[in-house]
C-alpha distance (Angstrom), angle and dihedral (degrees) to the residues before:
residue distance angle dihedral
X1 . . .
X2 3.67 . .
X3 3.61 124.0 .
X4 3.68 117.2 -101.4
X5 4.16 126.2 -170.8
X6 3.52 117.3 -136.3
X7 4.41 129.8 89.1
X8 3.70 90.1 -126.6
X9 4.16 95.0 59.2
X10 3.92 90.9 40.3
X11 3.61 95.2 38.2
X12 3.67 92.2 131.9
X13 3.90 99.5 59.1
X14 3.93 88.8 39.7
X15 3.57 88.8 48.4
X16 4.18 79.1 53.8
X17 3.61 103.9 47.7
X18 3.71 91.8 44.3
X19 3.86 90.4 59.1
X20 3.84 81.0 50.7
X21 3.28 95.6 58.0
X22 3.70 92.8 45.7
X23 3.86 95.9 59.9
X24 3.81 92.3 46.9
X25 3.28 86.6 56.5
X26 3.42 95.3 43.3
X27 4.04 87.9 59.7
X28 3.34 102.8 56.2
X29 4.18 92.5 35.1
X30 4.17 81.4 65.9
X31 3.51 101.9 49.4
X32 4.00 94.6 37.7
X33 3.55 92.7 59.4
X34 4.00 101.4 38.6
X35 4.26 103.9 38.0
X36 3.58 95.7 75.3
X37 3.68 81.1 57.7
X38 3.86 100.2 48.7
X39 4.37 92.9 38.3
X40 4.56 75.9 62.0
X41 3.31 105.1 39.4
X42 4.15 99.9 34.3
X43 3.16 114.2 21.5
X44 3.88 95.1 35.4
X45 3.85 96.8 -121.1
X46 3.72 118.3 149.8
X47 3.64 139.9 -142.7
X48 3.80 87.4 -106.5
X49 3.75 95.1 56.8
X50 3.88 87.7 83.9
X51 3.62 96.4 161.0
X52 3.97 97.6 44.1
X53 3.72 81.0 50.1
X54 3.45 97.5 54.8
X55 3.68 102.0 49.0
X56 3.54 96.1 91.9
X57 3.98 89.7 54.8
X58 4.14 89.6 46.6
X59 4.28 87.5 47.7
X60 3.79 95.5 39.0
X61 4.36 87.3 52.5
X62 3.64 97.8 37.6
X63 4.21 86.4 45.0
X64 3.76 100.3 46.0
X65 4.22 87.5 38.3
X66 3.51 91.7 64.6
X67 3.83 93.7 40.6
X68 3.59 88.4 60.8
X69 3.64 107.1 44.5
X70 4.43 83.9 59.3
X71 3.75 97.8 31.1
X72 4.19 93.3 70.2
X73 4.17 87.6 50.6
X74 3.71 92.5 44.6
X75 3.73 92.8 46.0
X76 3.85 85.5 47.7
X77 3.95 89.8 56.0
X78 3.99 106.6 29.4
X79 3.85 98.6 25.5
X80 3.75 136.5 -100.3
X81 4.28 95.3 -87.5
X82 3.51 95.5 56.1
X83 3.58 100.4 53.8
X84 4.04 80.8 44.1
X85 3.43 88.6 59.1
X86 3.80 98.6 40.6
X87 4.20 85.4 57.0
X88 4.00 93.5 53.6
X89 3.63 88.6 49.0
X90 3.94 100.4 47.5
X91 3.81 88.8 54.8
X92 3.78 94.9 54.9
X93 4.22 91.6 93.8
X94 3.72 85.9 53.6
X95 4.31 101.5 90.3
X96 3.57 88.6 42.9
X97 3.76 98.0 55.6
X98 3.71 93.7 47.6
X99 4.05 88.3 50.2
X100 3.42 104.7 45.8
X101 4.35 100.0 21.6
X102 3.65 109.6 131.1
X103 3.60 98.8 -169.5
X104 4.07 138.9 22.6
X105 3.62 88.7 -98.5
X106 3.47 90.1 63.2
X107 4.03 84.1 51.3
X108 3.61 95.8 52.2
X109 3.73 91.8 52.0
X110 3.61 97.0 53.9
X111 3.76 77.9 55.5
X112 3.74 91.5 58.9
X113 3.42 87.5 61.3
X114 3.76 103.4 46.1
X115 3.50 84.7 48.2
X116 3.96 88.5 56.5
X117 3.63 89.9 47.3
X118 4.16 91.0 58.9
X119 3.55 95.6 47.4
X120 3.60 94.4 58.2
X121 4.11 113.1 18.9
X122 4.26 86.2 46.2
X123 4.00 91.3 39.7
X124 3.93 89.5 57.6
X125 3.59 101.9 35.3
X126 3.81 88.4 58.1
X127 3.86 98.4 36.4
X128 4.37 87.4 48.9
X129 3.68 85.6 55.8
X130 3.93 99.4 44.9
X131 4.42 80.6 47.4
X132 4.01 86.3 54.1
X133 3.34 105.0 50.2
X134 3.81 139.3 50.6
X135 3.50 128.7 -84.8
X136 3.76 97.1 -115.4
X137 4.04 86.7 52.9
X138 4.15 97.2 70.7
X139 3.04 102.4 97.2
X140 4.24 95.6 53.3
X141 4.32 81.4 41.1
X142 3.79 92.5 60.4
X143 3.65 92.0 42.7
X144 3.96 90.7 48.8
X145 3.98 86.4 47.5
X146 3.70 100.6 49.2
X147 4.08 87.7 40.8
X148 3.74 88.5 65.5
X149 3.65 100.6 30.4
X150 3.85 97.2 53.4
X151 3.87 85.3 28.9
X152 3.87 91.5 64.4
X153 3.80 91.2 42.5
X154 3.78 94.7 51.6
X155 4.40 91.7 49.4
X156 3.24 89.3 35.2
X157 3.49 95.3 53.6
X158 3.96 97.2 43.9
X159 3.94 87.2 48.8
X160 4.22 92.3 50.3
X161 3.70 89.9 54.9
X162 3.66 94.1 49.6
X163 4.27 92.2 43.6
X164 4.24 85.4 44.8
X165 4.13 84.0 55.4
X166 3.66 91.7 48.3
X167 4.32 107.6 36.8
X168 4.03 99.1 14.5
X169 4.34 127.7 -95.3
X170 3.77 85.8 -79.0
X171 3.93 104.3 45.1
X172 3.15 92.5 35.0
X173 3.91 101.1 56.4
X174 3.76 95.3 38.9
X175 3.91 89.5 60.3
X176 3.58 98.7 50.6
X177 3.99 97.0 37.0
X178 3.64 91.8 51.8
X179 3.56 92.6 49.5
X180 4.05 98.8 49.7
X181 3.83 85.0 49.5
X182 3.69 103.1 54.7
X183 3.74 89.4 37.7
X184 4.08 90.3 54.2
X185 3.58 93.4 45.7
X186 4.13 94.9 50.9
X187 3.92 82.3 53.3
X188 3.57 102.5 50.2
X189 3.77 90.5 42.4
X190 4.28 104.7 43.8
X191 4.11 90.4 35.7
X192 3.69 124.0 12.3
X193 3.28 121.5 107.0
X194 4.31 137.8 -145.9
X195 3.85 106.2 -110.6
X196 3.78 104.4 -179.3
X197 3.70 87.5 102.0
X198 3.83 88.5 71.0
X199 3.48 93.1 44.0
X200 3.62 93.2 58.1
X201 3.81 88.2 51.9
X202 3.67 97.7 62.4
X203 4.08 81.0 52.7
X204 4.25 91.2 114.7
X205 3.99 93.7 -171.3
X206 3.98 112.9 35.2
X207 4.50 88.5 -163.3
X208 3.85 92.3 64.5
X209 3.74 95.9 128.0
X210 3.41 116.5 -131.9
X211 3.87 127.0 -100.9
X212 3.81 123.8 -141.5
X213 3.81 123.0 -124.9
X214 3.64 99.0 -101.7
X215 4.06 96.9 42.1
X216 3.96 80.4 51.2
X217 3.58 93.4 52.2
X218 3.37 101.8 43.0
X219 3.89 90.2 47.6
X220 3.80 94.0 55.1
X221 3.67 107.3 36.1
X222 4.00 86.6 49.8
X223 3.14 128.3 -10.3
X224 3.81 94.9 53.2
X225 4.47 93.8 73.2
X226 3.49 92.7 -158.2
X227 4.17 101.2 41.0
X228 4.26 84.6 49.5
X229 4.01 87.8 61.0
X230 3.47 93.2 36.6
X231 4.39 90.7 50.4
X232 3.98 86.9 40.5
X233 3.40 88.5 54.5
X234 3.57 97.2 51.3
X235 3.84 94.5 47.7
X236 3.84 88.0 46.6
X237 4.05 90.1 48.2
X238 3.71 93.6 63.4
X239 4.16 90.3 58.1
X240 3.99 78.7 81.3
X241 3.94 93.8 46.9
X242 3.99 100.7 43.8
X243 3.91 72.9 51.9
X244 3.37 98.6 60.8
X245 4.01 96.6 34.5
X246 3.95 92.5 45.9
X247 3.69 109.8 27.5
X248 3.82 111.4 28.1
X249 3.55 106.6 67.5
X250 3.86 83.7 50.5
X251 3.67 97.9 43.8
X252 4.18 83.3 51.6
X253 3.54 106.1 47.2
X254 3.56 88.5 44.2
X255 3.75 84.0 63.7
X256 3.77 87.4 49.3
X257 3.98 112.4 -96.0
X258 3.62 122.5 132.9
X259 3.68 124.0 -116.8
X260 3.83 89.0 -99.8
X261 3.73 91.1 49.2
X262 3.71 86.9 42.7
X263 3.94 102.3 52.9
X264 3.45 94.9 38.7
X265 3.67 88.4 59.0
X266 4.04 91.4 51.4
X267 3.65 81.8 48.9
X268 3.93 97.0 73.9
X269 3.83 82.8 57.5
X270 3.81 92.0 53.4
X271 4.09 94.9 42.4
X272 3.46 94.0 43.2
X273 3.61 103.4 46.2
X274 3.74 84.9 36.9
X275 3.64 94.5 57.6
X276 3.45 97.4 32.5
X277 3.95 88.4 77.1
X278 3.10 97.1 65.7
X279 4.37 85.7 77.8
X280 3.61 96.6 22.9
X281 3.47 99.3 55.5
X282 3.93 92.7 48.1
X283 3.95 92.6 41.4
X284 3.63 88.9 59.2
X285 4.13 92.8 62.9
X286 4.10 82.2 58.6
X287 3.80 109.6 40.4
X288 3.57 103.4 22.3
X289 3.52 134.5 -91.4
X290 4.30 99.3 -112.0
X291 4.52 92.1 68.3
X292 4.26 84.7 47.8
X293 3.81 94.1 46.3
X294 3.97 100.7 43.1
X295 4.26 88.1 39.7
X296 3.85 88.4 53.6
X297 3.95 97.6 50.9
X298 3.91 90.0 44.6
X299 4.13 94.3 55.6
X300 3.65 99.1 40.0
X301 3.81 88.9 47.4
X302 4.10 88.5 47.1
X303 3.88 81.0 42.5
X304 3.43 104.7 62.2
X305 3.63 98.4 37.7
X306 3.90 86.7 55.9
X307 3.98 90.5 55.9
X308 3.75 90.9 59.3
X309 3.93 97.2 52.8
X310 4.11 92.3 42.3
X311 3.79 121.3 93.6
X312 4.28 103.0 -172.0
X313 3.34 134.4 75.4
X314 3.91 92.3 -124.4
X315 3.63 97.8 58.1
X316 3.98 91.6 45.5
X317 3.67 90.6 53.0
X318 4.07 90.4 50.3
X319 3.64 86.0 38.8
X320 3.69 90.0 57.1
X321 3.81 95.1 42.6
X322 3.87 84.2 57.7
X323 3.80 91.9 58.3
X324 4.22 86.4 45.4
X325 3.45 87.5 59.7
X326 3.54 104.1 48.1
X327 3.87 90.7 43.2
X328 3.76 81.5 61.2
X329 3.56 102.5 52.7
X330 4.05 94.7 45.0
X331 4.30 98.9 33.7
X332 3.58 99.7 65.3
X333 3.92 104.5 22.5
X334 4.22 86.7 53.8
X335 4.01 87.2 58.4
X336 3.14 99.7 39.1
X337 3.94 88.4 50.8
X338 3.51 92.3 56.9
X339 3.62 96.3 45.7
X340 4.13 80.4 49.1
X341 4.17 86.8 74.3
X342 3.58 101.8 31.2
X343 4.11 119.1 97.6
X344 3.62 108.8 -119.1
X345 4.46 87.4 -116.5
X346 3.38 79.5 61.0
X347 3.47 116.5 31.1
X348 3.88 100.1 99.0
X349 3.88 88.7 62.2
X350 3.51 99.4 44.4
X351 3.70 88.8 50.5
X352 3.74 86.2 46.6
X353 4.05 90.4 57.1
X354 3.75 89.2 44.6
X355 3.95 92.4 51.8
X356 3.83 91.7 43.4
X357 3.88 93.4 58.1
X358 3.97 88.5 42.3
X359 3.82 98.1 52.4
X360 3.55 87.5 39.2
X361 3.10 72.9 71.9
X362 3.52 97.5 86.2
X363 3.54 100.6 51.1
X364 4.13 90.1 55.0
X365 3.74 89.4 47.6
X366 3.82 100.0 44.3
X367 3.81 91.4 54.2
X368 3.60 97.8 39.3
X369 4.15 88.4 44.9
X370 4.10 87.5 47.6
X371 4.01 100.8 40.5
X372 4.36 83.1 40.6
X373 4.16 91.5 53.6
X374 3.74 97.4 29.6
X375 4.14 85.7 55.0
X376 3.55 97.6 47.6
X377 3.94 93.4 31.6
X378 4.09 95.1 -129.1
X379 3.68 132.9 72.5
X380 3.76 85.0 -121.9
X381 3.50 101.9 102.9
X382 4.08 92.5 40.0
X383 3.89 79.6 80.1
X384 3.84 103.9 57.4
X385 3.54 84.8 38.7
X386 4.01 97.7 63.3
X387 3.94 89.6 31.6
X388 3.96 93.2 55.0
X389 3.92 84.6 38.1
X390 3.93 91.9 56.9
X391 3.88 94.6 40.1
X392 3.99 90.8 61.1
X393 3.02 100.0 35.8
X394 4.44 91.1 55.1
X395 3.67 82.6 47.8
X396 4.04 93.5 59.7
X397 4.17 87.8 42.9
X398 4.30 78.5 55.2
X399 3.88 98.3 50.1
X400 3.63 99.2 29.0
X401 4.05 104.8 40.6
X402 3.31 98.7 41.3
X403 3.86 95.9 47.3
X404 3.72 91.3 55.4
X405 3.81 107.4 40.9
């Protein structure tokens, strides 16, 4: 049968690649929320070793960056499933190094892995779903990815911490990231489908002549005006998120919550900016994607300053919600603005670029977050640091964006 675009005729393999989506989120949501824990409690670092703390956060960005920037052009040549497929089976060594690890190295290089796993499982699940439906649907695609992406890392992040309470950091995550790996895997393999064919179909003029990697590059991350403040804004964006992974549950049970207490708090962010999508992402095909992008970079940066001046549980968890909600106006609306000026032959690599310079992201932030609190001896000034960060950077999106669209 013929391809057809639209998420209502292909609702079975969106249905598919959502669930995708969820359970790579679901991977990293466990290990974000519970490895602060385990670097304390077996491996004997503190919450003043910021920058031995942060090296998984720096590996994990610089790992899944570079994943990104070659899974769109591989995807483009070999097909969206197999690179699927290739991401499920690179994070297979990942439960055993958290189980049997003796040291932090062994820590960090389960994190290689995981971050493998994002660059090319998330890649394809998104770029499958932008090939299935139409072009005036991206917007409400994005926000349907990034609702179960961030949804799965927000549960699954809640549920780790309660597991880790009950079997131990080490048990705990090697039962549950076995599990979401074999289950993925069976998926991808009994049911998911290739969707390059429906890429190629949105292709409008079959002569466009074909751009190599580095001319591509080099034309998006700065030649292009508006795709440079778009991918600066994406790399800036995940300031707040190493934030949350790397500094939060510190910053909280230094104030004396448990790790329960703790996750479930950085769970509202998750849920929230999770569900959020789900009318961001669609609101941005109707009043433009510029007003969401700028809005969300103002309110997380107002956000996470706020958390740092607030003493109460209450105020942290509306505090928190703020940040959700400004995650879920910028997260979607930035991809789908990029995808916006890409040509659909091209599209998976020019999200790609895009995705590298955001999740390289978290390799900026982490060190900047670690050499900022390790300086000054207090995660304090980590949070004026991202919510400065995020107020120029929406004010760049402003000038720049609007000037050129």
């Amino acid at each position: 049968m013929a391809p057809v675009h639209g998420i209502r005729p292909n609702a079975a393999q969106f249905t598919l690649q959502l669930l995708q989506v969820f359970l790579v989120g679901s991977l990293v949501g466990m290990t974000r929320t519970v490895l602060p824990e385990l670097a304390e409690s077996d491996f004997g670092l503190t919450a003043g070793s910021f920058l031995a703390l942060a090296t998984f956060v720096v590996v994990f960005g610089l790992v899944k960056a570079l994943l990104n920037l070659f899974a769109g052009s591989l995807s483009d040549r070999w097909g969206r499933r197999r690179v699927l497929i290739a991401g499920w089976v690179s994070a297979l060594p990942i439960p055993l190094l958290i189980l049997y690890g003796p040291s932090w190295g062994w820590i960090i290089l389960a994190t290689v892995f995981l971050g493998i796993n994002q660059g090319l499982s998330w890649s394809m699940a998104l770029n499958s779903k932008l090939d299935l439906a139409h072009a005036r649907q991206r917007g409400l695609v994005n926000g349907f990815n990034e609702f179960a992406g961030y949804g799965g890392v927000a549960i699954a992040g809640m549920l780790s911490a309660v597991a880790v309470h009950a079997l131990g950091a080490r048990t705990g995550l090697f039962i549950f990231t076995l599990a979401i790996i074999v289950l993925a895997l069976l998926i991808v393999l009994a049911a998911v489908r290739e969707t390059r064919p429906w890429a190629m179909l949105h292709q409008g003029n079959p002569t466009i002549e074909p751009i190599g990697m580095r001319a591509l590059f080099a034309y998006a991350s700065w030649k292009n005006r508006s795709l440079q403040a778009l991918n600066q804004a994406g790399l800036v964006e995940k300031f707040t998120d190493a934030m949350v992974w790397l500094f939060f549950p510190v910053f909280f049970m230094a104030k004396g919550l448990s790790l329960v207490a703790s996750g479930s708090l950085i769970a509202i962010y998750g849920v929230v900016w999770g569900a959020g999508q789900l009318i961001t992402g669609p609101l941005s095909d109707r009043i433009g994607r510029t007003i969401m992008i700028v809005g969300g970079m103002w309110l997380c940066g107002l956000g996470v300053v706020a958390v740092s001046l607030s003493h109460s549980i209450g105020l942290w968890g509306l505090e928190l919600a703020l940040i959700g909600i400004g995650m879920a106006m910028l997260y979607p609306t930035l991809g789908a603005a990029v995808a916006d000026q890409a040509e659909p032959a091209q599209r998976a690599s020019i999200l790609g670029i895009y995705r590298f310079w955001r999740d390289l992201g978290y390799a900026v932030g982490g060190v900047l977050l670690g050499l900022t609190a390790q300086w000054s001896g207090g995660i304090v000034l980590p949070f004026w640091l991202v919510g400065l960060s995020m107020a120029a950077s929406g004010l760049w999106v402003a000038v720049v964006v609007n000037k050129n669209q």
